[in-house]
N, C-alpha and C positions, 0 to 999 in steps of 0.2 A: 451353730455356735458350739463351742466346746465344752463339756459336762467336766464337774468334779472327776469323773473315774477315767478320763483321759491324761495319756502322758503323752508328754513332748517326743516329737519322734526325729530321727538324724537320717541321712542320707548319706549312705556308703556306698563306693565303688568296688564292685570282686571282680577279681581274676581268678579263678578256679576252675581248675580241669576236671579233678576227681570227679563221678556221678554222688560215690555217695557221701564226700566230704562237702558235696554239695546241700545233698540232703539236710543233715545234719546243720551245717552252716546257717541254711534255711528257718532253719527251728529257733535258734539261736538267737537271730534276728528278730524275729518273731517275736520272743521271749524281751528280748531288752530295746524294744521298742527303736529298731531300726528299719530300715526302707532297702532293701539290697537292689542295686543296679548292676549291669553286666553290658557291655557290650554285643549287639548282635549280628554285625557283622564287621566284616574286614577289620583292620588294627585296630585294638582295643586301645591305642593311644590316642583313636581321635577322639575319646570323648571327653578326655583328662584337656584337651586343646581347645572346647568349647568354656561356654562359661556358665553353665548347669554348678550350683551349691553342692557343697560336698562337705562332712562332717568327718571322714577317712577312707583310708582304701587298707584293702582287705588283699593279702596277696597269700598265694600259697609257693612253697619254697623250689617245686616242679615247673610251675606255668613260667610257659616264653610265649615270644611273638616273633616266629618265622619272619613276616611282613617286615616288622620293625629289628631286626636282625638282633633278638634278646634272647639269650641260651637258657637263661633262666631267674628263679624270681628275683634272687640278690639283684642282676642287674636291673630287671626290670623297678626296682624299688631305688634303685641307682637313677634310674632315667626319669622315673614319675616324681622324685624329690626335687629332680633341675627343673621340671616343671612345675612344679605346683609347693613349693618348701615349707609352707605354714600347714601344707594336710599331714596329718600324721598317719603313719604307712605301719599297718598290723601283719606281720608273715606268721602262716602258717608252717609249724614242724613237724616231721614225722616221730611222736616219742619222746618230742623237748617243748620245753616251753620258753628256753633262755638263750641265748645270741652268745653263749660264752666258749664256743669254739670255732665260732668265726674270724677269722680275719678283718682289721680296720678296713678294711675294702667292702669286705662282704657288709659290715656293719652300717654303711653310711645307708642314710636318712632316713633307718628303720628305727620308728620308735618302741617297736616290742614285738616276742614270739608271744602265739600260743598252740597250744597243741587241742586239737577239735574233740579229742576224746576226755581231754580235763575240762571243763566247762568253765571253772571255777578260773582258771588263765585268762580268758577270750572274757571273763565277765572282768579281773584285776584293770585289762587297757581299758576298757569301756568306764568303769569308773573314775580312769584317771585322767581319760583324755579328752572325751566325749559328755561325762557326766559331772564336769570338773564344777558348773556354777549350778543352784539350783533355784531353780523359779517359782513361787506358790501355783499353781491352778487357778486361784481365786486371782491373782493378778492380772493372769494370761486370759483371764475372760472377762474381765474389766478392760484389759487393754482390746480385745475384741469389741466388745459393745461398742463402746467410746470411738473406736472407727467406724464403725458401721454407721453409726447416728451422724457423726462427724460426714462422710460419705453420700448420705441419703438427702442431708440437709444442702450439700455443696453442688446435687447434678438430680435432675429431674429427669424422670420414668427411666429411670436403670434400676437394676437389680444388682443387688450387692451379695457374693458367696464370696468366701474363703475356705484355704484347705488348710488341715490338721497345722498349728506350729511347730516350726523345728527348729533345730540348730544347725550350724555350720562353724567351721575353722574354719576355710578359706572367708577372702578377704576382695572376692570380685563384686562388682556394680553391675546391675540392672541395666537395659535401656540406653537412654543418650541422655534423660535429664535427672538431674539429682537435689535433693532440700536434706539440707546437714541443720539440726537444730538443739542445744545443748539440753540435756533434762536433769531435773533435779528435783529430791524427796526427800525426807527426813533417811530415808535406809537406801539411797543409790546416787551415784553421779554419774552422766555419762553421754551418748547422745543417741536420738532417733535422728534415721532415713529413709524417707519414701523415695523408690523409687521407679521412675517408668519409660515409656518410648514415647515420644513427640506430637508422634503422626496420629498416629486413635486419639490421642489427648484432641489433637484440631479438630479432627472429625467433631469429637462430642460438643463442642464451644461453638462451631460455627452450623451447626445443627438446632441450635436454642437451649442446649440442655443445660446453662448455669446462668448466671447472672451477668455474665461477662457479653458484652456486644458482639454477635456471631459475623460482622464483617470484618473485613481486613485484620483476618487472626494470625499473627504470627509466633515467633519463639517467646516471646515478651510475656503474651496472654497464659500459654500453658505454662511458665515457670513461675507465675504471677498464680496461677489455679494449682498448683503443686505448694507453693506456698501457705497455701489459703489450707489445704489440706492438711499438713502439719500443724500447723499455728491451731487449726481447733480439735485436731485429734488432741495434741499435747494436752491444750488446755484444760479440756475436759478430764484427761485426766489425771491433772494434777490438782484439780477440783475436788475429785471424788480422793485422793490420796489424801491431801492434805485435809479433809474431814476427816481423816479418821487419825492424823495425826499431825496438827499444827506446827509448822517451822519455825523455833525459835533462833536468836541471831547465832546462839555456840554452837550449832550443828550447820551451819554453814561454810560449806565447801570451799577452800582457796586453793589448791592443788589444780594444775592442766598439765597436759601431757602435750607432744607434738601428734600433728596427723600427717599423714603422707598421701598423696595421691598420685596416679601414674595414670592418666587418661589413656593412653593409647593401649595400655594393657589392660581397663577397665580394673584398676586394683586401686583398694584405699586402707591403708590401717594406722590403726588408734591407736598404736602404743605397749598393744596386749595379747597374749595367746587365748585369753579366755574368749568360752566359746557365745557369739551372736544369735540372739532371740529374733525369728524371724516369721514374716505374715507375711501372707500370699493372697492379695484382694481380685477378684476379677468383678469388674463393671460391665454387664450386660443390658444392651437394649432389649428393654421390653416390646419392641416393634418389630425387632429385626432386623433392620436395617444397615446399622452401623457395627462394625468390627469390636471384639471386647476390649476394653481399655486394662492391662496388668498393670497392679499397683504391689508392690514389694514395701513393706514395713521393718525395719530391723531396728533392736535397739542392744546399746555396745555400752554394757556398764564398768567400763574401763577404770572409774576412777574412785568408787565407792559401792560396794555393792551388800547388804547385809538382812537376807531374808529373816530369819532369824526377830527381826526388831518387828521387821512388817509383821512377820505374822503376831506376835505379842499386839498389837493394834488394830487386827484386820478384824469384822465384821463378820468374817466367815462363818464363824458357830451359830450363827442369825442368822443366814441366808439357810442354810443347811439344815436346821429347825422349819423356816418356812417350806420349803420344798419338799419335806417329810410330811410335811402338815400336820406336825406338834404343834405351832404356829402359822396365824394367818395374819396379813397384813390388815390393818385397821383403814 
């Protein structure tokens, strides 16, 4: 589970050549609670072509890709925007931090320089593009729990881990099957998605591991148990929310936005740049037997978001007293 002194971390893509802008870069990351990924071999455009979460890319204004015939970073930040348009693309400068003697050529799809010897730059994008929504801790480990249990309760002798939550800009889908479920709280509107692949889903159903009848299991059963798995993570917690702040009828929500979906690119978006809160569940047989089930959690507060109010009503400074052991539970 995640502790109070945990922060949410993002997944970036670099391209960097330099050894010791690399260095440095490194630190960086490190610092502002980033994940740096690199391609390790051949074109480094295949992995912007997979469908690996990504929060931005990181380019330096030197690096090309011989393979992919790119002389250098302007285009390559050229080429990675036709792919990928909702990532926002950070170049590195040599001495500048600002795009203002570029050409509108050079310019396209880069949404900011920074320069790796000013720190205080490479920290400006990261607040503005990356760090745009903010999420309490106390939330993100409530919405933890509440899966977990939700999880434990829905599939017999698995083991349930997840890894650190992140964010993303992009806008790609998990899997082959998807559950879109709208949520709503006195401080957010917007929707949760679990998502996952088909096949480990049958495996675990027609093995005995839920309540569902292990013969003749088909697409029906796992969108039917992908179901079942939203409908009571939500609920739970919107149980534990709404204790700590009751909905009355004027703070209810009427505003919806369009969503879009494009199956064959695996893309779906809500309406919004803001960046998506995401959980990464893996279901393991305790037996070993059976392959682990990924389950993908994301929620897209598109339509109402206002930390701010939660915290004024969150329970926090009580839990935080308990754990200190100033307080002990009765």
């Amino acid at each position: 589970m995640i502790g109070f002194d945990k922060q949410l971390v993002s997944r970036v893509l670099i391209f960097e050549d330099e050894a010791t802008a690399q260095a440095k870069l490194k630190s960086l990351c490190a610092e502002h609670g980033l994940i740096g990924l690199k391609q390790a071999q051949h074109s480094a455009m295949s992995m912007l072509e997979s469908t690996i979460d990504l929060g931005a890319v990181l380019i330096s204004e030197s690096c090309a890709d011989a393979q992919a015939g790119i002389v250098d970073g302007f285009a390559m930040a050229r080429h990675i925007h036709k792919l990928r348009r909702e990532l926002p693309i950070f170049i590195r400068r040599e001495g500048r931090c600002d795009l203002d003697d570029l050409s509108a050529e050079d310019r396209q799809g880069i949404a900011g320089a920074y320069d790796i010897d000013r720190p205080e730059s490479f920290k400006l994008l990261i607040d503005q593009y990356l760090a745009d929504t903010e999420y309490p801790i106390s939330l993100i480990r409530r919405i933890e729990e509440i899966t977990h249990g939700a999880l434990n309760a829905l599939f017999r002798d698995i083991e349930v881990s997840n890894e650190l939550p992140y964010l993303v800009k992009d806008k790609l889908t998990y899997g082959d099957i998807l559950s879109l479920l709208p949520v709503e709280a006195p401080w957010f509107s917007g929707y949760m998605m679990v998502q996952s692949e088909e096949q480990p889903m049958v495996e675990l159903i027609r093995d005995g591991r839920t309540a569902i009848d292990g013969t003749n299991v088909d697409f029906r059963d796992v969108m039917g148990m992908l179901s079942e798995i939203t409908n009571l993570a939500w609920g739970g917690l919107r149980t534990r929310l709404l204790a700590l702040h009751p909905a009355t009828s004027g703070e209810e929500t009427r505003i919806s936005v369009p969503i879009t979906v494009n199956q064959y690119k695996e893309y779906i978006s809500f309406g919004t740049d803001r960046s998506q809160l995401c959980f990464k569940y893996t279901l393991s047989d305790i037996h070993g037997r059976l392959a682990p089930v990924t389950l993908y959690q994301k929620f897209i507060f598109n339509i109402r978001w206002s930390p701010e109010e939660y915290r004024q009503a969150d329970e926090n400074s009580v839990e935080e007293l308990v754990e200190s052991g100033f307080l002990e539970l009765f």
